[in-house]
Every structure is written in structure tokens, then in C-alpha cells.
C-alpha positions in Angstrom: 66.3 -61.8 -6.2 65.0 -62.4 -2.4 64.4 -59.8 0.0 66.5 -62.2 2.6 69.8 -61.6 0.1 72.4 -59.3 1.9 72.3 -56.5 -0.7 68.2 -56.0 0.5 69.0 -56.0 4.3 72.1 -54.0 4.5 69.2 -51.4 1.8 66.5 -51.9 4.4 69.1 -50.8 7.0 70.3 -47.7 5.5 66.6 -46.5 4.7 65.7 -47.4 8.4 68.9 -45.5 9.6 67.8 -42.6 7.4 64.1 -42.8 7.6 64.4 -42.6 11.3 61.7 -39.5 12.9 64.8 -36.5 13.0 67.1 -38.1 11.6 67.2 -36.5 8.0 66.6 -33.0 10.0 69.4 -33.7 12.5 71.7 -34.4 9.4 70.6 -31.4 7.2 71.0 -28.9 10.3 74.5 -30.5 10.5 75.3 -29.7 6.9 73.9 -26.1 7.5 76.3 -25.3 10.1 75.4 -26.6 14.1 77.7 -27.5 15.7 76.1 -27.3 19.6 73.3 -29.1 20.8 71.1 -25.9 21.5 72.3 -24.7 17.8 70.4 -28.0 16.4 67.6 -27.8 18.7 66.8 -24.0 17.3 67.8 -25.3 13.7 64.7 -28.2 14.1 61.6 -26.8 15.4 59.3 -29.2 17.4 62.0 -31.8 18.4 62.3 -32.7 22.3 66.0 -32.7 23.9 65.5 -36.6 24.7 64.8 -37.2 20.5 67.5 -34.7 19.7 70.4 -36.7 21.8 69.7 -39.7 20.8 69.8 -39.3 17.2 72.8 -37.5 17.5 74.2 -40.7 19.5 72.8 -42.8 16.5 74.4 -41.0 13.9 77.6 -40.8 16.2 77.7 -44.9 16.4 76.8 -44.8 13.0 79.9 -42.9 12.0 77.9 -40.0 10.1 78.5 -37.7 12.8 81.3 -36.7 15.1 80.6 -35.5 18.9 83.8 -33.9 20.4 84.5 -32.9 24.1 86.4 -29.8 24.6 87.8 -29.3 28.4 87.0 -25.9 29.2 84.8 -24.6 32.1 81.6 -25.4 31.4 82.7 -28.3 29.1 81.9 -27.7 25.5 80.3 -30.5 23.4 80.2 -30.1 19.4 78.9 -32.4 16.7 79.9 -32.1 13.2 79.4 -34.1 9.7 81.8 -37.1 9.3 83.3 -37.3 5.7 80.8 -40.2 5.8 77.6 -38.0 6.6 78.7 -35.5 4.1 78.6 -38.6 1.4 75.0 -39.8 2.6 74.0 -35.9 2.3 75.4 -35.6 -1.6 73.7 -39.6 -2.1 70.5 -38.1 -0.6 70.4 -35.1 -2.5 68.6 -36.7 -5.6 65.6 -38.4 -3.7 65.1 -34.5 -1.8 65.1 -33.3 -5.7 63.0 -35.9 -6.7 60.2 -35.3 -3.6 60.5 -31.4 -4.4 59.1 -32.7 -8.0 56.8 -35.0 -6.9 55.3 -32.3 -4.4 54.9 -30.0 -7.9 53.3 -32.1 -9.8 49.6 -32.5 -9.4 48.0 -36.2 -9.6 
């Protein structure tokens, strides 16, 4: 098997998506309930507004999160899992069990 087949990129994509700085904390606050931007900046200590908004663009082109407007006055934004995040969050929940283990376990 070569690196170059289609099967390692589209792999090397998903853990560059995933392995992104904020990206797995952006997701997990998700999960946990934020739905407004100053909900996930509370939610994820140490991460700058700039970071936060563009991972949440990422995962919104990515189809793992959903951003929607609602018209009132100010205008409310709101992000929330896509069926499609909610799926990388249960395919992800293995490796977080695994590092837990691995952290446990003294070389």
C-alpha cells in the first residue's frame, strides 16, 4: 500500500482536520452544550477570539458544525453539533479512551 493511494490522503486529511490546535476542544465544548460564541470561549480556557472563529468556520465548511443567525436585536449567532460532528465525536471516543490509558500506564 502507498501513502499516495486515496484511502491515506483522504486519513491524513481527517487527522489534519481533527488534529488542528482547538479543534478537538471546540468540538467537545460543542457536545457539552455551547451554543454561543462567549459560551465556547468560557468552555476553552486560553483560546483567543481570532483561534475560536475560525475553527468554528472550519468545522462549519467542514459540515461538523452548524452556525445559525437568528434576527432579533442584537442579532444572535449559535453553533451546534451536525449529525456529522456528533459521529466524529462517538468515532473519536476510543482514541480519547485509549490516551486516558496510555497517560496511566507508566513506561
Amino acid at each position: 500500500m502507498s501513502i499516495d493511494e486515496p484511502s491515506c490522503r483522504v486519513f491524513a486529511d481527517a487527522l489534519e482536520l481533527v488534529g488542528r490546535r482547538w479543534t478537538a476542544a471546540v468540538l467537545l465544548a460543542a457536545h457539552r452544550g455551547a451554543r454561543r460564541f462567549g459560551e465556547y470561549r468560557s468552555a476553552i480556557e486560553g483560546i483567543s477570539d481570532r483561534l475560536l472563529a475560525l475553527r468554528l468556520k472550519e468545522l462549519e465548511q467542514e459540515g461538523l458544525v452548524a452556525r445559525t443567525v437568528i434576527p432579533s436585536t442584537p442579532v444572535q449567532i449559535r453553533y451546534a453539533l451536525t449529525d456529522e460532528g456528533e459521529r466524529l465525536l462517538s468515532v473519536l471516543q476510543p482514541l480519547i479512551e485509549w490516551s486516558y490509558r496510555r497517560m496511566t500506564v507508566s513506561p
